[in-house]
C-alpha positions as CSV (number, residue, x, y, z in Angstrom):
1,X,60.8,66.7,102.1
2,X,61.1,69.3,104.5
3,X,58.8,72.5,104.5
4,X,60.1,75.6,102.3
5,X,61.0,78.7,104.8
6,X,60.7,82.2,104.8
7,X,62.9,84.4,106.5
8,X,66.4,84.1,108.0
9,X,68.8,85.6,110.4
10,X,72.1,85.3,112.0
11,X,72.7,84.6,115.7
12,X,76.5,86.2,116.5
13,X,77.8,84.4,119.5
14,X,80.8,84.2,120.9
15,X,81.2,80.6,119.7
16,X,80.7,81.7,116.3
17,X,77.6,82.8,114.0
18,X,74.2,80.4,113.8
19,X,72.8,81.1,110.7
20,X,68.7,80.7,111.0
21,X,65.9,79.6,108.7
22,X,62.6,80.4,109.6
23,X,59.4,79.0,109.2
24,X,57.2,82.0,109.5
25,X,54.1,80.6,107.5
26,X,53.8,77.6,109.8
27,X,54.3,79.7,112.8
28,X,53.5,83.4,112.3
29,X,53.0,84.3,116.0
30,X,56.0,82.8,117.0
31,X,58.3,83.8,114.7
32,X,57.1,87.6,115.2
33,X,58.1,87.3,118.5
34,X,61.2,86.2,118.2
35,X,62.0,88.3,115.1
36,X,60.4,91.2,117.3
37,X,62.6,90.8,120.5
38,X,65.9,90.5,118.3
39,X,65.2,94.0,116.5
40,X,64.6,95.3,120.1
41,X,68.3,93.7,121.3
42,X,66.6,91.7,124.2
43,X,68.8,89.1,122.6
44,X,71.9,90.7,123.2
45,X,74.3,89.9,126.1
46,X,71.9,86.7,126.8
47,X,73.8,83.7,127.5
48,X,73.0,79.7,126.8
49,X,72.2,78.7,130.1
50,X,71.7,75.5,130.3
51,X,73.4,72.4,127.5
52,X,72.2,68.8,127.7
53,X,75.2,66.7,125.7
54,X,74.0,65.0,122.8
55,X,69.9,66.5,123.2
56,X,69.9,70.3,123.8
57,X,71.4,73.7,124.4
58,X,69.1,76.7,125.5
59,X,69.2,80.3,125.9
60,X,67.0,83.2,125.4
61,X,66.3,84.6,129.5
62,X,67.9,87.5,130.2
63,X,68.3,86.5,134.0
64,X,70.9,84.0,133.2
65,X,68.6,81.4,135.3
66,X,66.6,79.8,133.4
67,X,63.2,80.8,135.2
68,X,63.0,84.5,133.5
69,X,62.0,85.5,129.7
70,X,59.2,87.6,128.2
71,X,57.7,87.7,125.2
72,X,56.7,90.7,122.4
73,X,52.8,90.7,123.5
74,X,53.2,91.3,127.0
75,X,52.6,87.7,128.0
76,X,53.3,83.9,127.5
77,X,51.4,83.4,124.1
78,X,50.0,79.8,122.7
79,X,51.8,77.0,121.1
80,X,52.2,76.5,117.1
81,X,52.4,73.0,116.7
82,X,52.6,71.6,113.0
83,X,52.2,68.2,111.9
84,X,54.7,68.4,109.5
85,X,57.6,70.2,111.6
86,X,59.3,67.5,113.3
87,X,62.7,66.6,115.3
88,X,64.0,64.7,112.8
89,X,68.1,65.9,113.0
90,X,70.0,68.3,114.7
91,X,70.1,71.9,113.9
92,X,66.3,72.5,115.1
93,X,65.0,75.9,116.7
94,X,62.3,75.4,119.3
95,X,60.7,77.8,121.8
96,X,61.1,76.3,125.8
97,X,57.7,76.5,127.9
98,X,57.7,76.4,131.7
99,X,56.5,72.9,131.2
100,X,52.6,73.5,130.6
101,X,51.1,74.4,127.3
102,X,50.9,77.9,125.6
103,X,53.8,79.1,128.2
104,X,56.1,80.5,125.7
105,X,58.1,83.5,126.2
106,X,61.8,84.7,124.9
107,X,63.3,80.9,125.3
108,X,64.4,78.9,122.9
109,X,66.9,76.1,122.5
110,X,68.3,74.3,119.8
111,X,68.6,70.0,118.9
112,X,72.0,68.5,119.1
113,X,70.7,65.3,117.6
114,X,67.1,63.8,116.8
115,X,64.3,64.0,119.5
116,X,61.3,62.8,118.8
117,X,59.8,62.7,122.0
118,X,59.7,66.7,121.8
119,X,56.6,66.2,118.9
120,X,53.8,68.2,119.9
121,X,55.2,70.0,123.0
122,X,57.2,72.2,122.0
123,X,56.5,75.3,119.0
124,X,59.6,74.1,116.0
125,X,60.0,77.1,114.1
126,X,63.4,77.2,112.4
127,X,66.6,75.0,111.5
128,X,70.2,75.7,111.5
129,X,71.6,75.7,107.7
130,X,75.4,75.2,106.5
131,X,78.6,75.0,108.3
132,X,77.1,77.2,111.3
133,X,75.6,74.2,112.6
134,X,79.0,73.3,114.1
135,X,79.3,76.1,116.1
136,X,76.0,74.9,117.8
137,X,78.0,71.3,118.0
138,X,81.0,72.8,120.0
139,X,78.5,75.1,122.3
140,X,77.4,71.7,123.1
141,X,80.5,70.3,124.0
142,X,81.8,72.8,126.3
143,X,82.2,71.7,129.7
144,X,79.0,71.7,132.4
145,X,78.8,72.2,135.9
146,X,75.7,71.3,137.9
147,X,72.3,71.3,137.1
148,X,73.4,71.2,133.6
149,X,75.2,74.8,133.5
150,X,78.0,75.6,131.5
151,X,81.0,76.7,133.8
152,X,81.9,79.0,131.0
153,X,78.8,80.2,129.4
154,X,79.0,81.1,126.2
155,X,77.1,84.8,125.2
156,X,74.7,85.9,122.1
157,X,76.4,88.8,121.0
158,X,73.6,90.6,118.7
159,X,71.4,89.1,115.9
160,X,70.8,90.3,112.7
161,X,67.4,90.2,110.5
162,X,68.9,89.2,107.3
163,X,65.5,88.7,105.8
164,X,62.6,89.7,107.6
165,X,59.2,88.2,106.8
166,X,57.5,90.7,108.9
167,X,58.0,94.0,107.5
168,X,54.9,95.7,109.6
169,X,56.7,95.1,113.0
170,X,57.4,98.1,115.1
171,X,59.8,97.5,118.1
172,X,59.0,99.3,121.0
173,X,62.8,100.5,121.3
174,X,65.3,99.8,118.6
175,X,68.6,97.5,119.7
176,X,70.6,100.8,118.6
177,X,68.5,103.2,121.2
178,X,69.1,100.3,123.7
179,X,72.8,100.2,123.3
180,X,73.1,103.9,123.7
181,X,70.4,104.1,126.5
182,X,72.8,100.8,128.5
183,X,76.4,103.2,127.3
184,X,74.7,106.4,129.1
185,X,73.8,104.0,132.1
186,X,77.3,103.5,132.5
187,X,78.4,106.8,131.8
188,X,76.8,108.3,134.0
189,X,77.1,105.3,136.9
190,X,81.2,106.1,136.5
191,X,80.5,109.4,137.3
192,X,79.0,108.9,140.0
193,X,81.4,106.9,141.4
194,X,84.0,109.2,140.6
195,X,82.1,112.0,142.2
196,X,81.7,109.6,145.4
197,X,85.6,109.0,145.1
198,X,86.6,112.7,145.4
199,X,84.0,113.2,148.0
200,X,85.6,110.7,150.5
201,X,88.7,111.4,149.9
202,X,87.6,115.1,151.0
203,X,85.9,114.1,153.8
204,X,87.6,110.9,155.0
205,X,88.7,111.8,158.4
206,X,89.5,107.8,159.5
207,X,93.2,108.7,158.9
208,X,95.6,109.9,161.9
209,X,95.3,113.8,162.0
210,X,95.7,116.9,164.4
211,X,92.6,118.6,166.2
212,X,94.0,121.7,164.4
213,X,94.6,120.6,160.8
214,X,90.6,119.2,161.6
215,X,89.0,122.5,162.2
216,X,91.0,124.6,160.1
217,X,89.9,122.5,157.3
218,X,85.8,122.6,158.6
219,X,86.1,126.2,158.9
220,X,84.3,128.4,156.3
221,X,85.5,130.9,154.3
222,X,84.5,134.2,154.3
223,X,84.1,136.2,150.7
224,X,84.4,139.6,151.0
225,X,81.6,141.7,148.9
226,X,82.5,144.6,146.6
227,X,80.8,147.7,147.6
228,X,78.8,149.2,144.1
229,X,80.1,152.4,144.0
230,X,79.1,155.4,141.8
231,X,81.3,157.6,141.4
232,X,80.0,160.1,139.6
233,X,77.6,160.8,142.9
234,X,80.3,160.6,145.2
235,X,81.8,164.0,146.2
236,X,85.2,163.0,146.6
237,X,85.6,160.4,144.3
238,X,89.3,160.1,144.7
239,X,88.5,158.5,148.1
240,X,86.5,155.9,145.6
241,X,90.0,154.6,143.8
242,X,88.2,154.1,141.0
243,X,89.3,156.5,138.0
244,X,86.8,159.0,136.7
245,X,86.0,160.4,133.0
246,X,86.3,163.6,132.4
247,X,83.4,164.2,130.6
248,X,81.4,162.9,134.0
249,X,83.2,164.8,136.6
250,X,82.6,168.2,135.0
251,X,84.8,171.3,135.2
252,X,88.0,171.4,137.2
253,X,87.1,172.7,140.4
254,X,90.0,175.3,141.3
255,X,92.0,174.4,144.7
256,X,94.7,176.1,147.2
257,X,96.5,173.7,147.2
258,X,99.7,173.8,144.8
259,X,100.2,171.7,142.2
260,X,101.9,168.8,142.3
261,X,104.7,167.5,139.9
262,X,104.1,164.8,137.1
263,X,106.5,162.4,138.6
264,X,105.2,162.4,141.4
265,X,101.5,161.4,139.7
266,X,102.9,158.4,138.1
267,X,105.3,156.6,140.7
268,X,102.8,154.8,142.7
269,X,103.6,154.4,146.7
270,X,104.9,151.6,148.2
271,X,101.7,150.8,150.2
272,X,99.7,150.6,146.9
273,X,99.2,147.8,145.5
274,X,99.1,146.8,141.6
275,X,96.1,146.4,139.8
276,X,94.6,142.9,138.3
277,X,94.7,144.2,134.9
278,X,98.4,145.2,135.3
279,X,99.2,141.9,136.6
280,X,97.9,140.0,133.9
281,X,99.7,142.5,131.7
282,X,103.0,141.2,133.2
283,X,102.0,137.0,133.5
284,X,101.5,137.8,129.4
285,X,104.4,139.4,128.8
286,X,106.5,137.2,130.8
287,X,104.7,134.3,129.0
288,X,105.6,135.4,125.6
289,X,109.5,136.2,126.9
290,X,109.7,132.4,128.2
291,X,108.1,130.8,124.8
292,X,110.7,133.4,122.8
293,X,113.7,132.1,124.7
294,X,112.5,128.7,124.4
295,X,112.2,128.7,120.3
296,X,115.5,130.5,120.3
297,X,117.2,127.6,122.5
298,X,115.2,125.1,120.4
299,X,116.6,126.6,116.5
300,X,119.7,127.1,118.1
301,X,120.2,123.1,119.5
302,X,118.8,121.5,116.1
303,X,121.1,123.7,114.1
304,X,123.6,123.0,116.3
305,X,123.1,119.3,115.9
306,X,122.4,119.5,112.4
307,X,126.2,120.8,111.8
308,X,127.8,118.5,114.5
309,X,126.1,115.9,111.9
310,X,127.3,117.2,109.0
311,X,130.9,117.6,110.2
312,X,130.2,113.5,111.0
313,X,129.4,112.6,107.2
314,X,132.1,114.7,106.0
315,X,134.5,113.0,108.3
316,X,133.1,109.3,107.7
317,X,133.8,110.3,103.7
318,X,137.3,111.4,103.9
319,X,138.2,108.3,106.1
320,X,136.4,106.0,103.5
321,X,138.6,107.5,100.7
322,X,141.6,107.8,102.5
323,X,141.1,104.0,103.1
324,X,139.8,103.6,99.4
325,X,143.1,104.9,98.0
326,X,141.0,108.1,96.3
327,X,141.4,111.3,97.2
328,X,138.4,113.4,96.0
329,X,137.5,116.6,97.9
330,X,134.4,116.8,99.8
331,X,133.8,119.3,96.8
332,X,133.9,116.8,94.3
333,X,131.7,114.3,96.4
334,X,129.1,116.8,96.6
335,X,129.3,117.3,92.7
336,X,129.0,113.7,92.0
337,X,125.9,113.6,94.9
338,X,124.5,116.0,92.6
339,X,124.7,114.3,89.7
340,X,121.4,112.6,88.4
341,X,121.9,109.0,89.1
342,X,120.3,106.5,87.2
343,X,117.4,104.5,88.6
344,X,118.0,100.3,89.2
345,X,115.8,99.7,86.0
346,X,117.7,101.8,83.7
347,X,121.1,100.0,84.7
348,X,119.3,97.1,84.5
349,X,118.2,97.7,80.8
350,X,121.7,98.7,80.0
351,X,123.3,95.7,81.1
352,X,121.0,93.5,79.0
353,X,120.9,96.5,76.1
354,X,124.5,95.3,75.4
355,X,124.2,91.5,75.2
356,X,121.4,91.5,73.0
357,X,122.7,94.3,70.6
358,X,119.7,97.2,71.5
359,X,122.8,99.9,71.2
360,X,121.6,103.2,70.1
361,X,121.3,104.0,66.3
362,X,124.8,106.2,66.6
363,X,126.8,103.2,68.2
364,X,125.0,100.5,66.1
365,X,126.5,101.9,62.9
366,X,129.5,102.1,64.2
367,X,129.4,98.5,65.2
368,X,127.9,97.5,61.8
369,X,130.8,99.2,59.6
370,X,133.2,97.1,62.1
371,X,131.7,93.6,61.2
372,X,131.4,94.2,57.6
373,X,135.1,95.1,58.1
374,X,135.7,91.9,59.5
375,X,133.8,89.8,56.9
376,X,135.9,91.4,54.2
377,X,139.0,90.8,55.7
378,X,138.2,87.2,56.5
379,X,136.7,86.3,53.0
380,X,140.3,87.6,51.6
381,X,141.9,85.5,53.7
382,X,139.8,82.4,52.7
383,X,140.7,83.3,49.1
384,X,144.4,83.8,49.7
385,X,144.1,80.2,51.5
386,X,142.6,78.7,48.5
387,X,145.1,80.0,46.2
388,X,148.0,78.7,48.4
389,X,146.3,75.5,49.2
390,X,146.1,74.8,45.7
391,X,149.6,75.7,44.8
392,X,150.5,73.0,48.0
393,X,148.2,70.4,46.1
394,X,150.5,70.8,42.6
395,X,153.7,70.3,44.8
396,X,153.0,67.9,46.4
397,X,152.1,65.6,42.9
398,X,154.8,66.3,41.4
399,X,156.8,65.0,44.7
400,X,154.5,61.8,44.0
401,X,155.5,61.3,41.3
402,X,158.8,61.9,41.4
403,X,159.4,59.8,44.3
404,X,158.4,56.7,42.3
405,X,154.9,56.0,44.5
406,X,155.8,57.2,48.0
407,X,159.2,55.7,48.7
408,X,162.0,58.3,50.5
409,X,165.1,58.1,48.7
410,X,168.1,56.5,50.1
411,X,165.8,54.1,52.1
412,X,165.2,56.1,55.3
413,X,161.9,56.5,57.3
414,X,160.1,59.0,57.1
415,X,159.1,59.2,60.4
416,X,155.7,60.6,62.0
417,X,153.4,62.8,60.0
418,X,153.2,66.2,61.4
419,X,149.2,67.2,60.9
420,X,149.8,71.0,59.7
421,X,146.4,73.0,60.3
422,X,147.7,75.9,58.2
423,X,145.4,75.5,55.4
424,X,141.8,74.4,57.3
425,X,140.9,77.8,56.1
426,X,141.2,77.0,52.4
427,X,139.6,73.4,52.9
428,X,136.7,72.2,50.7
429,X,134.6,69.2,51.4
430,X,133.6,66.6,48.7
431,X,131.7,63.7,48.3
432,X,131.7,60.8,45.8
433,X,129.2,61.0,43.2
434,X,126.4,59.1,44.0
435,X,125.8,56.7,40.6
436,X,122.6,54.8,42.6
437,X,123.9,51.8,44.1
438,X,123.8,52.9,47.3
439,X,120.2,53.3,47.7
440,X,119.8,50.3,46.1
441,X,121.6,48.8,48.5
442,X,119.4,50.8,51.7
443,X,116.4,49.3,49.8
444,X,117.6,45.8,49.6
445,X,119.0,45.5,53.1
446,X,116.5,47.5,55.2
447,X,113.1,46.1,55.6
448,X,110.1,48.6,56.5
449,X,107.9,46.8,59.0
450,X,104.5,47.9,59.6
451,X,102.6,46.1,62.3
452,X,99.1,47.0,60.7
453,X,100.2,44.6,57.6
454,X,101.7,42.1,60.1
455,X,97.9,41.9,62.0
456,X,97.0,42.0,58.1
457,X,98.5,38.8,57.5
458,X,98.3,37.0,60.2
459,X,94.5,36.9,59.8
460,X,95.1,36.4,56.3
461,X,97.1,33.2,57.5
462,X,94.1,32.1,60.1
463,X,91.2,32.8,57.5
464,X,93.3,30.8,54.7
465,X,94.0,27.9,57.5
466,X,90.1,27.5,58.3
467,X,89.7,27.6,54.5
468,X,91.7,25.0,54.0
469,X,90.1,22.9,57.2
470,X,86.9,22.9,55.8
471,X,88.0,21.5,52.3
472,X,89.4,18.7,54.1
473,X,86.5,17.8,55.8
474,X,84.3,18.2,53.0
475,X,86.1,15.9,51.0
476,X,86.3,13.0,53.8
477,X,82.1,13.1,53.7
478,X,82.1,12.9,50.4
479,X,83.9,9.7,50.6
């Protein structure tokens, strides 16, 4: 009976998930190792790198070769061989050594079929359980190249600690951390090469070019510094350009010179040029003209379309009238499109309300009064049918009689008789008296058989048979 376990996890691969059982009492050290590595996602991305048909498949180096691997302490740690553990079936979890004792690292591999001659080399600490194990059967079934290498390798995705028997281990990075640490990597390596993209293309001077396009591009540009000016110690500060306060200029000093006219003050010259802030007054206001327009052509196009549509309609309904034979107004059809219509459960309910009689209390009264109508009238008509049926009977005895038992006067035929339904109404069925004889007669011709009292007599029969046997022999030994 096999050993119990004590911890599990699930291997994700992209051959399926390998469900794990682990024997962590039987080997502690090496099931913290392996337990410690998967919770730091050394694990993930690792591909089986080498498959033996019908033995073996292995994975666990992060190198992809075969000669890598390291383990949770820092280096190769001792073997954990149990007599009990052994490679009795398929399904078994081992660690892979470099081929020397206490060599174990990140490797493992797992059985495809018994292997006995692995007893006491190798560290067995956990077994495949349920259908997962046939995932490992079709990893090791995939096709091999040399030096038994999968030509398509299959990968480990990620495993997850569904029960962890060590709750005191603390990774040294988290699988999580390690993903966003590898995403960052390439972040930031894209970037780069982006960066390096835009650069040579800049600076890519292999392609056919003029000597002139060359250096106007290599030449630098010149900024030109604004002067700090202020102009509130600046004599003449209209030589500045720069508008003053009032309040910092001081009193209006007087002047020969006369004054000139307002007009004049505002109408800029043709040599000056417009400000930034005016300019960005204008870009704004020429923005905002643009997006008015635009919403105007916009309302104006969908209501335009939304009246060439309903023209459409209205024209589709008249045709389909015209060809109907109706001729409703559009005003009419809108009325009726107004009008609550019923929903398909209510006109379902009504069309079965009427078969089964589920009327509402008005219209079944109505109907009720009808029906007993109806009955009356039929039940006089039964008795008027009576009445005339047995007049009919009285007639035709005395005929009978009269005719001397049947026979037509003047010896002619009497031809076919003419059925004459007219008094089925009045019609009364009767039956001779029943004075016993016939169930007498039911009783004497009809025999019940029962086959419990024919088994009953039959081994009546057999008993009284061997009854009688043994009388007769009896009597011959007497004699």
């Amino acid at each position: 009976m096999a050993l119990p376990t004590n911890g599990r996890v699930v291997i994700d691969t992209t051959a399926g998930e390998i469900e794990v059982e682990l024997w962590s009492k039987e080997t502690p050290k090496t099931c913290r190792n392996f337990i410690a590595l998967a919770l730091e996602g050394y694990y993930d991305g690792v591909i089986f790198h080498r498959i033996v048909p019908g033995f073996l498949v292995q994975t666990g180096d992060k190198t992809g070769t075969g000669g890598g691997g390291e383990s949770f302490y820092g280096e190769p740690f001792e073997d954990e061989i149990h007599p009990r553990l052994r490679y009795a079936h398929r399904g078994l979890v081992a660690m892979a050594n470099n081929g020397t004792k206490n060599s174990n690292d990140s490797q493992f591999f797992i059985t495809l079929d018994r292997a006995d001659e692995l007893h006491g080399k190798h560290t067995l600490f956990g077994r495949v359980i349920g259908d997962t194990v046939y995932n490992v059967m079709k990893i090791g079934e995939m096709e091999i190249g040399e030096n038994e290498r999968p030509l398509y390798p299959p990968k480990i995705k990620s495993i997850k600690i569904v029960d962890n028997p060590f709750p005191d281990i603390i990774p040294r990075i988290t699988a999580a951390e390690k993903r966003a640490q590898q995403r960052a990597r390439e972040a930031g390596q894209r970037e780069r090469e982006e960066a390096e993209r835009r650069r040579g293309a800049k600076k890519d001077v292999k392609l056919l070019s003029f000597g002139e396009e060359q250096d106007d591009e290599t030449e630098p540009v010149a900024f030109r510094k604004k002067n700090i000016v202020r102009p509130d110690l600046v004599d003449n500060s209209s030589a500045t350009g720069i508008p003053m306060p009032e309040s910092l200029l001081g009193p209006p000093k007087k002047s020969n010179e006369p004054p000139r006219e307002r007009g004049s003050e505002k109408e800029p010259s043709k040599h000056e040029k417009p400000s930034k802030s005016n300019k960005s007054e204008g870009a704004d206001k020429d923005i905002k003209k643009i997006r008015e327009t635009h919403a105007k052509e916009k309302a104006s196009g969908s209501d335009a379309r939304r009246t060439e549509i309903e023209q459409m309609e209205s024209e589709i309904r008249r045709l389909t009238r015209k060809r109907e034979g109706g001729d409703d107004s559009d005003e009419e059809a809108a009325r009726k499109k107004t009008k609550p219509t019923k929903s398909y459960l209510e006109e379902e309910l009504a069309k079965y309300s009427k078969g089964r009689g589920l009327q509402k209390k008005g219209k079944g009264r109505k109907d009720e009064g009808d029906v007993l109508a109806a009955l009356n009238s039929f039940r006089g008509l039964l008795q008027s049918n009576t009445n005339l049926d047995m007049e009919d009977v009285v007639e035709e005895d005395d005929q009978v009689d009269n005719s001397g038992g049947g026979t037509v006067p003047n010896g002619e035929d009497p031809g076919i008789e003419v059925d004459d339904d007219r008094g089925f109404i009045g019609h009364a069925l009767h039956f001779p008296k029943d004075d016993g004889e016939e169930t007498r007669k039911a009783e004497r011709d009809y025999e019940v058989i029962d086959p419990r009292q024919r088994g009953a007599r039959a081994r009546e029969e057999e008993r009284e048979r061997k009854r009688t046997a043994m009388k007769g022999k009896n009597g011959r030994g007497r004699r």
